[in-house]
C-alpha positions in Angstrom: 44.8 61.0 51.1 48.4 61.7 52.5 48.0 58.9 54.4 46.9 56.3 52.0 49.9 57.9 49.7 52.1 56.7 52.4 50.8 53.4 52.7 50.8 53.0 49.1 55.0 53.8 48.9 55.4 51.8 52.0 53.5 48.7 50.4 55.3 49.1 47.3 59.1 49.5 48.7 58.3 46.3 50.2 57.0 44.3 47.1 60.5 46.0 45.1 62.6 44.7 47.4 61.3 41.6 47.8 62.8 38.6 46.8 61.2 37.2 43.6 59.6 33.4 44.2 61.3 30.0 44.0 60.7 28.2 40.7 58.9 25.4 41.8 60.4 22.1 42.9 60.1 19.4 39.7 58.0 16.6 41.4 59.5 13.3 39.9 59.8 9.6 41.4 62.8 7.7 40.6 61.7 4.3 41.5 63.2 1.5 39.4 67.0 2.1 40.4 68.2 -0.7 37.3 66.3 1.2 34.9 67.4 4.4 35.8 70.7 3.6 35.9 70.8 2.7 32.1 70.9 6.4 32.1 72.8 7.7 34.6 75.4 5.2 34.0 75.5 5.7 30.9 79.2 6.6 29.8 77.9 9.1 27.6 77.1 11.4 30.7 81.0 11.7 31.3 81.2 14.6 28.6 78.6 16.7 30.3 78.8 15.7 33.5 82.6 16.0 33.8 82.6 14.4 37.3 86.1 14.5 37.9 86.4 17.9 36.9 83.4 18.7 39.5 85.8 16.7 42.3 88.8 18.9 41.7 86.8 21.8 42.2 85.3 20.6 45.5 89.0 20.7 47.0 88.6 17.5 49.0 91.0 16.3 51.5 91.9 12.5 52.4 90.0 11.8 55.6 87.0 14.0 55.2 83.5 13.5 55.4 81.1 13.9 52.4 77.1 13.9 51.6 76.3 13.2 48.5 72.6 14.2 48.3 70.3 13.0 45.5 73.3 10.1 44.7 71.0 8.2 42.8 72.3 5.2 40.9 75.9 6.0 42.7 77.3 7.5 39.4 79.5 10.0 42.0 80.2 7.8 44.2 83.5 5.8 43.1 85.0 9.6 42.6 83.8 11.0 46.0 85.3 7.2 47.7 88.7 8.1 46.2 89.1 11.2 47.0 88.5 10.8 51.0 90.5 8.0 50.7 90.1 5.4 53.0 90.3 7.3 56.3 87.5 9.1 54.8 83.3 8.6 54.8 81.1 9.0 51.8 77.7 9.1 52.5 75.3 8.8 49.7 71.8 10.1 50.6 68.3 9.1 48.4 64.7 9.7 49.1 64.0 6.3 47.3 64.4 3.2 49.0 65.4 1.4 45.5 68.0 4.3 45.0 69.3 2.9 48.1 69.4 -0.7 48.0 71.2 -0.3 44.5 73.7 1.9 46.2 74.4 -0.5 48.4 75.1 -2.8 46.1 77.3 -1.3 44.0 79.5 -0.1 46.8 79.9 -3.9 47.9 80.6 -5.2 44.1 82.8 -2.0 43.7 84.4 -2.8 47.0 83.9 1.2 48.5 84.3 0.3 52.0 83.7 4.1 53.1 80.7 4.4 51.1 77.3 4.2 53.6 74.0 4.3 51.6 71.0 6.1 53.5 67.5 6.8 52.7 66.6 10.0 53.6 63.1 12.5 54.1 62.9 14.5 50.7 62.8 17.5 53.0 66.1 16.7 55.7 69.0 15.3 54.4 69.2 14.0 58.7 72.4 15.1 58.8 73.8 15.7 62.2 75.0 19.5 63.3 78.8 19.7 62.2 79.2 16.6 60.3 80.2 17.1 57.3 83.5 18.9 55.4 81.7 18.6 52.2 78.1 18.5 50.6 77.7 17.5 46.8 74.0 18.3 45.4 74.0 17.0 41.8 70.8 17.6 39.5 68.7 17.4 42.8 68.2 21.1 43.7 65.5 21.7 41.3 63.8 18.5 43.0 63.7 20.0 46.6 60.6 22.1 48.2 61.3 25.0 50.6 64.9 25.4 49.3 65.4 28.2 51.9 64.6 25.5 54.9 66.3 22.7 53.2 69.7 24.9 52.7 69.6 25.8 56.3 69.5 22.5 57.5 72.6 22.1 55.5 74.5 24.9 56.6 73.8 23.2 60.2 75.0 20.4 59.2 78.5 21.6 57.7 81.9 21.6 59.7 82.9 25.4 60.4 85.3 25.8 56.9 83.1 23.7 54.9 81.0 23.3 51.9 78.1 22.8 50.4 77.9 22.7 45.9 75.3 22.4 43.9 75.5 21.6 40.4 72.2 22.2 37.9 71.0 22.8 35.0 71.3 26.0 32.8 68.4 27.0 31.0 70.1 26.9 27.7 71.1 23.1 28.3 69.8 19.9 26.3 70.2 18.4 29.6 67.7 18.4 32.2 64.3 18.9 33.4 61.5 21.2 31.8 62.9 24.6 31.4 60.3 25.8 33.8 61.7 24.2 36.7 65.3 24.5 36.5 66.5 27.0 39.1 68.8 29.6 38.2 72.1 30.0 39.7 71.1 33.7 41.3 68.2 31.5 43.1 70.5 29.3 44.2 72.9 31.8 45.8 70.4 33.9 47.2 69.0 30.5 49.0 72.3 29.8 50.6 73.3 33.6 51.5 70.1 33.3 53.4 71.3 30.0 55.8 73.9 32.3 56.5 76.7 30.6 53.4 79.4 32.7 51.7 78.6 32.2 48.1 80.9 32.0 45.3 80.5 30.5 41.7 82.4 28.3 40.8 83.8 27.1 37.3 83.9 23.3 36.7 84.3 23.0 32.9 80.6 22.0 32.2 78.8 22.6 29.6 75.7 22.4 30.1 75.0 23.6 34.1 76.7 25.5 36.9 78.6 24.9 39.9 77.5 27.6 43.0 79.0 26.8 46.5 78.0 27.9 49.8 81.0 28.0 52.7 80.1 28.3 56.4 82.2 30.7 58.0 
């Protein structure tokens, strides 16, 4: 009996201090890039979104290099461009090959010369080790699977000094996926304190998610 008593605390200091589960990734395809970017376009998103607010916060310096993972229709993209400068490199990452192509695109009509579209694996942003000075991840996080992999590849790939930010959803916003899968910002630190990122939050003025950023020592 004495030993089961044992076995019993030992198996239940381990459950307490176990880390409770991911929310689970929202699965959603975002195929039709001119469709989609009637909304995420759409000027309206300025007031939520507060994108230049979000850039000011991410402390960029002319000549860096960003990913911009999850960029979507590009709606970051003439932001991020500007503030490397033209010294600089944005890359703008998508899973969907439509995503991409449109990015494209609009960087040639919008004349962002350091813009490079990519398409990327939903699980590896294929970002080399030591690449980047920054890493934007805008209403994507709740999208990804095996966060805890996913932000260690990240962390890989930052410059010694730089940063990864992710910007999501609150519960409490109108914005956003189902309440159900929107991660909450503890998750989100946790996940990058465990690829080894110092975590701070980070205000940005929005009002409807949260900013957390990750820094690799």
């Amino acid at each position: 009996m004495r030993l089961l008593a044992i076995a019993l605390a030992i198996s239940f200091a381990a459950c307490a201090s176990a880390p409770p589960p991911e929310v689970p990734a929202y699965q959603h395809r975002f195929e039709n890039a001119a469709e989609w970017s009637k909304k995420f376009d759409d000027p309206s998103r300025d007031a939520w979104q507060k994108p230049q607010g979000v850039i000011d916060v991410m402390q960029i310096a002319p000549g860096t290099t960003i990913a911009d993972i999850g960029a979507g229709t590009g709606y970051f993209e003439p932001y991020l461009s500007r503030a490397v400068g033209p010294a600089g490199h944005v890359l703008a990452l998508d899973v969907e090959p439509d995503m991409v192509a449109h990015l494209r695109d609009r960087a040639a009509k919008e004349q962002l010369t350091n813009v490079e579209a990519k398409q990327v694996a939903a699980d590896d942003p294929g970002l080399a080790p030591s690449s980047v000075d920054r890493i934007l991840v805008v209403d994507t996080w709740h999208h990804i699977a095996n966060r805890v992999d996913y932000a260690a590849r990240l962390a890989v790939a930052l410059k010694h000094g730089g940063q990864v930010f992710v910007v999501d959803f609150t519960r409490e916003s109108k914005n956003g996926p189902p309440p159900e899968h929107r991660v909450p910002p503890e998750e989100v630190a946790r996940t990058l304190e465990t690829a080894g990122l110092v975590v701070r939050n980070v205000d940005a003025g929005l009002p409807d998610q949260y900013v957390v950023a990750g820094t690799r020592p």
